[in-house]
N, C-alpha and C positions, 0 to 999 in steps of 0.2 A: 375902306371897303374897296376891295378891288383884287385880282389877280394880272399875274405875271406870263406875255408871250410875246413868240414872236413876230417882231414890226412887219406889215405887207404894207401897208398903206398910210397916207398921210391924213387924207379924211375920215372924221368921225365917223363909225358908224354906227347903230345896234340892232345889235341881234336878239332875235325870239329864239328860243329852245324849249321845244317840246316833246315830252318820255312819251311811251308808249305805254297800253293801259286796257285795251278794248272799252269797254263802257265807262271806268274810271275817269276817262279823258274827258266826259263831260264837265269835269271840273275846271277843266282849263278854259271852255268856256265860261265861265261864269265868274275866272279872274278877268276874262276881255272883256265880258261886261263891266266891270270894276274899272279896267282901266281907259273904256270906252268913258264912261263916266269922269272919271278925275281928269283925262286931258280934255283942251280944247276941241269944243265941237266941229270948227271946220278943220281941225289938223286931219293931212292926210296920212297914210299908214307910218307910224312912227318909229318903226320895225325895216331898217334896210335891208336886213340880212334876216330869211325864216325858214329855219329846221326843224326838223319833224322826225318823230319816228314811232311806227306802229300806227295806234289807232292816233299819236299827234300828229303823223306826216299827213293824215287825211284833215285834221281839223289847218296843220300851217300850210299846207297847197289850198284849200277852201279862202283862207284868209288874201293868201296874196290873190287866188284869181278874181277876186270881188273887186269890184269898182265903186269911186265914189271914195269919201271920205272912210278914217279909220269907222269912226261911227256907226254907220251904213255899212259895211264892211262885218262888224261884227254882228252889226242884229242879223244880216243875211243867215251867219251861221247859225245865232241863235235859235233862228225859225225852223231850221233842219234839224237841230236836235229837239229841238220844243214839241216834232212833231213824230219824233222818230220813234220807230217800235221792232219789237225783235223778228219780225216777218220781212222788215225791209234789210235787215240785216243777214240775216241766214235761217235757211230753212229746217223747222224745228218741229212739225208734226211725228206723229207716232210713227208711222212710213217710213217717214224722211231719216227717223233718228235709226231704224231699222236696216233702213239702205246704207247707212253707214258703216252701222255695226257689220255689216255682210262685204261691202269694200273693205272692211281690214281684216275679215277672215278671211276672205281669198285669196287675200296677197300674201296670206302662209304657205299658199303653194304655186309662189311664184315668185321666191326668193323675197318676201316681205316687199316688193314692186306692185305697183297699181296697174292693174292690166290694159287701163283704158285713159286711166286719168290718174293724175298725182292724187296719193293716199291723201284723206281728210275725213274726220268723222261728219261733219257740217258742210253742207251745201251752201255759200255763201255769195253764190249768183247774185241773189237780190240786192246786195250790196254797189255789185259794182252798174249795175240798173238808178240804183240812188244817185251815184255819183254822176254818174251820166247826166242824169238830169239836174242836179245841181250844181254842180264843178262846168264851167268854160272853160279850160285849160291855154286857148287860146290867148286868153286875159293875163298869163304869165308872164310872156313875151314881149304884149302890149305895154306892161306895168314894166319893166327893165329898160324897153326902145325908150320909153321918155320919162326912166331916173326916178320912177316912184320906189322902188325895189331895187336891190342890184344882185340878190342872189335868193336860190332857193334850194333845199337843199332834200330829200327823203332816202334815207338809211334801209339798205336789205342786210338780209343774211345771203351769201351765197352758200350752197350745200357740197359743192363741189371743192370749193377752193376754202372752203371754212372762212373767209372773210368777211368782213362787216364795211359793206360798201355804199359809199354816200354820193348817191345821182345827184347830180346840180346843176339846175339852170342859172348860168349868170353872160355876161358878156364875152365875146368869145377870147377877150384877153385873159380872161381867168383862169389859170392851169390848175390841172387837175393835182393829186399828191396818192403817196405811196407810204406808209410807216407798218410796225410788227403786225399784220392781220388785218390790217383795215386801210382805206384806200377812196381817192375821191377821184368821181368817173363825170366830167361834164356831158353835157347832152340836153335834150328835148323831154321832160317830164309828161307822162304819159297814165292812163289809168292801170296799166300792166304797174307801176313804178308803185301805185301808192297799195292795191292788192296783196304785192309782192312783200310790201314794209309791214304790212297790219295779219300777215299771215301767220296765225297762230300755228309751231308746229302739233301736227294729227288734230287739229281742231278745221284749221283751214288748208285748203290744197295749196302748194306750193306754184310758185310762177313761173315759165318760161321766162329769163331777158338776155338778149346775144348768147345763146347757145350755151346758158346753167340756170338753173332751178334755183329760186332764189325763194327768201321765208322773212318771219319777222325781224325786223333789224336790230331788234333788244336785245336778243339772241347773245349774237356774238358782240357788243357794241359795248369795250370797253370804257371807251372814253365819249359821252354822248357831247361834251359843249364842244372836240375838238373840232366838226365840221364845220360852227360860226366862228373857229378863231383861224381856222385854213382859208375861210372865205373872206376875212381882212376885220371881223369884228373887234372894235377899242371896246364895244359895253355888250355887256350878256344879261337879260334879263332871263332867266330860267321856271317852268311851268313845273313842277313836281305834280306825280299822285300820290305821294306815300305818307304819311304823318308821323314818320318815325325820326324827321327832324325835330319834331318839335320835342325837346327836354320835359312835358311833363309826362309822357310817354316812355320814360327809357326807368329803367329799374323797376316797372311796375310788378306787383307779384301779382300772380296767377293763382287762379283754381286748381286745387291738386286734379292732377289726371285719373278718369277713369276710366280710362280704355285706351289702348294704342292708336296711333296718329291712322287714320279713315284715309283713303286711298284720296278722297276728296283734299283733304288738311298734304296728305304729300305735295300735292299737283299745283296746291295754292300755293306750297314753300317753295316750290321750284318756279310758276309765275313768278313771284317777288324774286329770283334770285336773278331772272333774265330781265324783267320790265324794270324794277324799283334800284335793287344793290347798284348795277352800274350807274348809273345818275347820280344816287348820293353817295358812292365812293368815289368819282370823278370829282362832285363837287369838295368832298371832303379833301382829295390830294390839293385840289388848284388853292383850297384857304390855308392847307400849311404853306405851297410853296410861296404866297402870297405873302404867309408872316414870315416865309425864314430872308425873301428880297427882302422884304423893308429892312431888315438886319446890315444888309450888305451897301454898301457907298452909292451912290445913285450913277457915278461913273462906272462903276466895274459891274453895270447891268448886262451880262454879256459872257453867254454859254456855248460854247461848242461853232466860234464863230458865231454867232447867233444874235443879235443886239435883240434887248427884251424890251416890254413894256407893258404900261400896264393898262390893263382892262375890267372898268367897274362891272360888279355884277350884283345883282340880287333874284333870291328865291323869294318864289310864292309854294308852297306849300300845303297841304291841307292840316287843318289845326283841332279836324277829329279823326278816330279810327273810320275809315272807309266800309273795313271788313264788317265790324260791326254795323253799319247802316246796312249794308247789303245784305245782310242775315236779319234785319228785317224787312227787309224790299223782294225775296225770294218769292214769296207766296203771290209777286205779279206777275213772275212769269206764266207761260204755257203750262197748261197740265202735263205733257207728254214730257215737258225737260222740268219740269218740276220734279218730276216720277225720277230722271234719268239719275239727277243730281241728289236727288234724296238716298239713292240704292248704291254710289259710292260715297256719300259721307260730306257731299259738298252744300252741308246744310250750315246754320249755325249750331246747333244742336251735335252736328258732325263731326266739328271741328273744323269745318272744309268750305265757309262763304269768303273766300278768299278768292279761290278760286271760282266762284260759283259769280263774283264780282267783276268778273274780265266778262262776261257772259251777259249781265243784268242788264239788256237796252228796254227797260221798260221804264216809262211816264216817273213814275213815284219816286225810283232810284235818282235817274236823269236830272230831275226838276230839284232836288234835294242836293244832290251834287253841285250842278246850278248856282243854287243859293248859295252855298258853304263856300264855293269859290269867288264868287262875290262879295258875301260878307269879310273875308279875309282879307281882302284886297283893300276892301274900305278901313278894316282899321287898320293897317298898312299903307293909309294914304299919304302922310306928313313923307314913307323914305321912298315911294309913288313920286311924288314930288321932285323928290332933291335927285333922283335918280335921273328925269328927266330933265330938269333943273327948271322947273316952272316956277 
């Protein structure tokens, strides 16, 4: 078990890695619950190195800025999503969804530009009000000056430069890097930083950061584990939403079609193609290059000048269809975006709760994702274990 890169550093470390998702990500809580659970209860954060991106860069900045044991650490978060609903997240009244629709017709005649504010159909003010009140961002800083953490890491899109760029707090010895489209910028992690990652394009307004408009980091973000292996990780533990890992899922047949794919069922293929593909295609490249090393002599580990090595990893996954939960979990939202997602097809009935599941911050969804992430993790606990080596 393990993947191949290259050496920064001589101490251990491991790294968290978490996809982006919007409401999906409540999943990944409920594997920290899991693993809250199998490690020891005074261990402190067992994660030196934690990247994020999208709606994960909110939940791995949430994680490091907590205090206290990994434990404490995690019910904190748990408490925020336990409690969380689609009003604190973005504004969804009939108005609201109104106002939107009328910001992206005016910006037809204004070279498709937002004439006051970056295009977004959702208002999702209320969000960073949440965060405010729950994130000390301070605590970042705190946790690195004395060695509990040594890096953190949350992924944008830029729109300007097309690049997939990964802000990181870590010690000021730790250089930044540069590869094809993507790029690592150190710095002070701010609520501008995690907005800017979880910004769904035309769904969420895009961000101001040093003078370019930055969006979701799923986006453009071919390779998501590169940024914990730039910041010196030997172990990667990785968070997935998708369950298209899991082999009893793959060759299933389908329902013949009766009707052409719903503007909804588009919008959900193209989500998966930014949030989900890159993750498990990255993961997918690092387990061939991983079997074609072990082929190769343990001396002649070593590319492009480059001495390799190797770095354990394991996924957690979810081990049901998401989509399907969420196509029954729809009928908790708001009537008004109930109404919205019903009238492009983003139902299950649509074809289109795919998409309609980046959107679901409600209780019923949340609490069920929760569990599934949890329950995985527990039977998952014996390679839990060996991974940590308890």
């Amino acid at each position: 078990m393990g993947v191949y890169t290259e050496c920064m550093g001589k101490s251990i470390k491991t790294a968290l890695v978490m996809s982006g998702g919007g409401a999906r990500s409540a999943y990944q809580v409920g594997v920290l619950k899991g693993l809250a659970e199998i490690l020891p209860a005074e261990m402190e954060n067992p994660f030196q190195i934690i990247c994020g991106t999208s709606a994960g860069a909110i939940n791995a900045v949430s994680l490091a800025a907590q205090t206290g044991s990994f434990q404490q650490a995690v019910a904190g978060l748990s408490d925020v999503w336990g409690t969380l609903t689609v009003d604190q997240v973005y504004r969804c009244e009939c108005l609201d969804l109104l106002k939107g629709l009328g910001r992206l017709g005016l910006s037809l005649f204004n070279e498709g530009v937002g004439r006051k504010q970056p295009l977004a159909l959702l208002d999702n003010s209320p969000l960073r009000q949440m965060l405010e009140r729950n994130i000390n961002l301070d605590n970042i800083q705190t946790a690195i000056s004395t060695g509990a953490i040594s890096a953190v890491s949350v992924t944008a899109m830029g729109y300007s430069s097309g690049e997939s760029v990964s802000f990181f707090q870590a010690p000021t010895e730790v250089q930044g890097w540069r590869r094809h489209r993507r790029s690592g910028a150190p710095g002070t992690i701010t609520l501008d930083h995690l907005l800017a990652s979880s910004a769904i394009p035309l769904l969420f307004p895009a961000v101001p950061i040093c003078r370019e408009y930055f969006g979701d980091g799923a986006v453009r973000q071919d390779a998501p584990i590169s940024p914990a292996l730039h910041l010196g990780a030997d172990k990667v533990f990785v968070i997935g939403v998708s369950s298209n890992r899991n082999p009893q899922h793959w060759g299933k047949k389908h329902r013949p079609t009766k009707h052409s794919p719903s503007m909804g069922q588009i919008t959900g293929h193209i989500f998966n193609s930014a949030f989900v593909d890159g993750l498990e295609g990255d993961i997918e490249h690092l387990e061939r290059v991983n079997e074609l090393l072990r082929r190769v002599p343990e001396g002649q580990h070593e590319i492009g000048g480059h001495k390799l090595r190797p770095v354990d990893t394991m996924i957690v996954s979810p081990s049901a269809p998401l989509d399907v939960i969420a196509g029954r979990k729809i009928r908790y939202l708001p009537k008004a975006l109930r109404l919205a997602l019903r009238a492009v097809g983003a139902t299950a009935k649509g074809g289109g709760a795919t998409a309609a599941s980046y959107l679901l911050f409600a209780q019923p969804f949340i609490q069920e994702l929760i569990d599934l992430g949890y329950q995985d993790t527990m039977w998952d606990r014996e390679k839990v274990e060996q991974f940590f080596e308890l």
